[in-house]
C-alpha positions in Angstrom: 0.0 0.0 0.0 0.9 3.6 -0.7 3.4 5.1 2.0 0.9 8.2 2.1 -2.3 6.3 2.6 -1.2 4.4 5.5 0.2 8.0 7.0 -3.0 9.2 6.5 -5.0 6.7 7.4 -6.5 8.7 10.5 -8.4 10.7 8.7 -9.0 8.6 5.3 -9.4 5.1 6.6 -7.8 2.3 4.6 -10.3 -0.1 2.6 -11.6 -2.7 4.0 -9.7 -6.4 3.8 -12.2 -9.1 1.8 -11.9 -12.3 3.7 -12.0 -12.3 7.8 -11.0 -10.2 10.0 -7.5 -10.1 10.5 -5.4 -10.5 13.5 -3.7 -7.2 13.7 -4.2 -3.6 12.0 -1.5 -0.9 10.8 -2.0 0.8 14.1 -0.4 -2.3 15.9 2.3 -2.9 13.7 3.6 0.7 14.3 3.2 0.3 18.0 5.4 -2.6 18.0 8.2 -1.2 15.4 8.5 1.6 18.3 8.6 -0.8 21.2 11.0 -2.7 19.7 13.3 0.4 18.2 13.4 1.6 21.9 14.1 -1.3 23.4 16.3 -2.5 20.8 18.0 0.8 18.8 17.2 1.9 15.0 20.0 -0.8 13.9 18.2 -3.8 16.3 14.7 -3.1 14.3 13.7 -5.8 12.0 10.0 -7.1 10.6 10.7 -10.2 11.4 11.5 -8.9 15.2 8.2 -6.7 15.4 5.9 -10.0 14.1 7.3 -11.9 16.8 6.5 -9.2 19.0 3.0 -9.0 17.6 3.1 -13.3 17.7 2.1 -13.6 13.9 4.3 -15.0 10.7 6.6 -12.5 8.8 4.1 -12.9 5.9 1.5 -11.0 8.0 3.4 -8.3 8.9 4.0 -7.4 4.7 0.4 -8.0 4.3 0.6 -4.7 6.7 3.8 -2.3 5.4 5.8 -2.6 2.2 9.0 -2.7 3.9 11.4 -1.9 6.6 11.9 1.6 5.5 7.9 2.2 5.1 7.6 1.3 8.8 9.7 3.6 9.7 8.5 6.3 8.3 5.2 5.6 9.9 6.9 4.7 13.0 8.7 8.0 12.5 5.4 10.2 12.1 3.3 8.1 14.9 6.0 9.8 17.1 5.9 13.1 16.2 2.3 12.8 15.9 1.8 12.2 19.8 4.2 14.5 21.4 3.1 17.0 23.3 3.6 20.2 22.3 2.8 23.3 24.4 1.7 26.7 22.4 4.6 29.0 21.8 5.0 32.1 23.6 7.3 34.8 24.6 9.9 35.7 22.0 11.5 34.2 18.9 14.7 32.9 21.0 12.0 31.7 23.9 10.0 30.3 21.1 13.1 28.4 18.8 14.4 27.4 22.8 11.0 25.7 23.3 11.5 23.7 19.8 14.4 22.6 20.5 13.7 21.5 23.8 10.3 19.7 22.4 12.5 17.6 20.1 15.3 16.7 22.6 12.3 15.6 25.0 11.3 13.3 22.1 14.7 12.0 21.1 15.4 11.5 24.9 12.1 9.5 25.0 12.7 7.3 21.3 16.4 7.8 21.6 16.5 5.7 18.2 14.6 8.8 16.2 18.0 10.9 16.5 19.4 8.2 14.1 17.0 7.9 11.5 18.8 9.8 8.6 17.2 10.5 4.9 16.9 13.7 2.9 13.1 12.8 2.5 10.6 14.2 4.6 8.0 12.5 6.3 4.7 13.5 4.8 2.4 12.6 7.7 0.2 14.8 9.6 2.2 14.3 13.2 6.1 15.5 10.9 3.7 18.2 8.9 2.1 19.4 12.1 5.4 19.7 14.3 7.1 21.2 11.3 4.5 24.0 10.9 4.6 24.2 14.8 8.1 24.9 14.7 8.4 27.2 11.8 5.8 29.6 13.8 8.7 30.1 15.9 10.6 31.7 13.4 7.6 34.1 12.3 9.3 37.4 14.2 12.7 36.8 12.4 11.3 37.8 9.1 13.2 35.6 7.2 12.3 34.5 3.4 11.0 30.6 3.5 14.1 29.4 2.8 16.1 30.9 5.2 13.6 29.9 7.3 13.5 26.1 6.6 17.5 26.4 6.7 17.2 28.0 10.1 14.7 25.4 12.1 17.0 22.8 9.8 19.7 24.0 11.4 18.3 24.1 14.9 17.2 20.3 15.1 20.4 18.9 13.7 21.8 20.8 16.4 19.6 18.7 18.8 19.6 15.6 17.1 23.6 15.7 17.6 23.0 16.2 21.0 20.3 13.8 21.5 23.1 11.0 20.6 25.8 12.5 22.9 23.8 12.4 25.8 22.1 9.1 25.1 26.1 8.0 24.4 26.4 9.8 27.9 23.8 7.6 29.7 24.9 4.6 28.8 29.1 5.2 29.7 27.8 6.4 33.0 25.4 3.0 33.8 28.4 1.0 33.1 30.6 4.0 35.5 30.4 7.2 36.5 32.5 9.9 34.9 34.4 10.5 38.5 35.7 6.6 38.7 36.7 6.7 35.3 38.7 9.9 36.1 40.2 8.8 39.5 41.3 5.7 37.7 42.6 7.5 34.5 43.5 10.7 35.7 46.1 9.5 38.2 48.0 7.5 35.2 48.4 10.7 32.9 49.6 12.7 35.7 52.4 10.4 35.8 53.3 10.9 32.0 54.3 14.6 33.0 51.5 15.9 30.2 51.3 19.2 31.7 54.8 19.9 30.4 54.1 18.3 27.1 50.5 19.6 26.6 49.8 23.6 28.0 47.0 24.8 26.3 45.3 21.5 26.6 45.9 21.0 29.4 45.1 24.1 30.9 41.9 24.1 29.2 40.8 20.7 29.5 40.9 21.6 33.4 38.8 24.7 33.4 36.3 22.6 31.7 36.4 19.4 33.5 36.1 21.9 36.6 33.0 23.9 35.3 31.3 20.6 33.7 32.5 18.3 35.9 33.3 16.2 33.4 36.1 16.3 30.7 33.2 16.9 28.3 29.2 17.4 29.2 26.6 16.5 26.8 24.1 18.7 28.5 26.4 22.3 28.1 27.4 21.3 25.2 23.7 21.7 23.7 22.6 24.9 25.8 26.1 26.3 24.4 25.8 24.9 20.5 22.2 26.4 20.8 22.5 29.8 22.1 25.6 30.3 19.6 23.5 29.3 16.8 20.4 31.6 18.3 22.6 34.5 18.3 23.7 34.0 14.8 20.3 33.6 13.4 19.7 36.9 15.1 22.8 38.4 13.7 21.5 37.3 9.9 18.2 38.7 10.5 19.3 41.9 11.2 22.0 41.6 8.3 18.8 41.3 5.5 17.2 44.2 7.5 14.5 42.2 9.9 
């Protein structure tokens, strides 16, 4: 079936199967290609893993979605489609800050969406109703539509990078926290006389490590990345005269 009918399928339902009643619906298979891509990563998702998780043949599942990629696509838009999302407010940097925050609470919730890469967008009502959600945030700029689209583009690849360095982050500190692995590391380089060897990074490496506490922080690394690329959005608005 057509990747844009089963998207849609909401608000056209798909036509009705001849024959009996089957076992499972579109709406199931979905639910189980998310449960298994959080539970397993974006790499661990497989048809044949979701129709054991639904308990039916792999033959079943196709009688459902085309393919891997069409499942994740609707997988992808099932997502976005039942986020929460509060109305903007306050300015455009309040409002772009609220977007971005949005879409790292999503990543940080389906860590596997901040892998999903293709140039083609997701033409389903929950991707088409964030994106013009977050494109309102951009209204006050004055920017042309392209520069626009460029700008929020801009803004979530910022987060989805970040969204993988602090999923990254949670897993190295299950296995041990950043202060054993420093205790135990640390005390070996001191030994190595890097200081000597090494000024600037050295010297640097400890003012962050003492502000983050961390040799590098996931967390600052985002609010950093993000108001740096705030205040050069500003800086090309006003550059084109908005």
């Amino acid at each position: 079936m057509h990747t844009i009918d089963l998207l849609w399928r909401g608000e056209r339902p798909l036509p009705a199967r001849p024959g009996r009643r089957p076992r499972i619906g579109v709406d199931d298979v979905v639910a189980a290609g998310v449960a298994e891509a959080d539970e397993r990563g974006l790499d661990g998702l497989s048809v044949r893993g979701v129709a054991g998780r639904l308990g039916v043949g792999v033959m079943t599942l196709y009688g459902h979605v085309t393919d891997r990629a069409q499942l994740v696509e609707l997988m992808v838009d099932d997502c976005r489609a039942r986020h929460a999302r509060r109305p903007l407010a306050g300015s455009w940097r309040d409002m772009l800050e609220q977007v971005a925050a949005e879409n790292l609470a999503l990543m940080t919730e389906h860590p596997w969406l901040a892998h999903v890469e293709t140039e083609r967008a997701v033409l389903g009502p929950g991707t088409l109703g964030a994106y013009e959600h977050e494109l309102a945030a951009l209204e006050p700029l004055g920017l042309d539509d392209v520069a626009r689209d460029r700008a929020l583009a801009l803004v979530l690849g910022h987060v989805r990078g970040a969204a993988r360095a602090m999923a990254a982050a949670r897993v190295e500190n299950a296995e041990e926290s950043t202060a054993q692995w420093w205790e135990r590391e640390g005390a070996r380089l001191a030994e190595l006389g890097v200081e000597e060897r090494f000024p600037l990074a050295s010297r640097v490496g400890a003012a962050a490590g003492e502000a983050q506490g961390a040799a590098a922080d996931a967390r600052s690394a985002y609010e950093f990345g993000l108001a740096v690329i705030l205040d050069g959005l500003a800086a090309a608005a006003g550059s084109r005269g908005a």
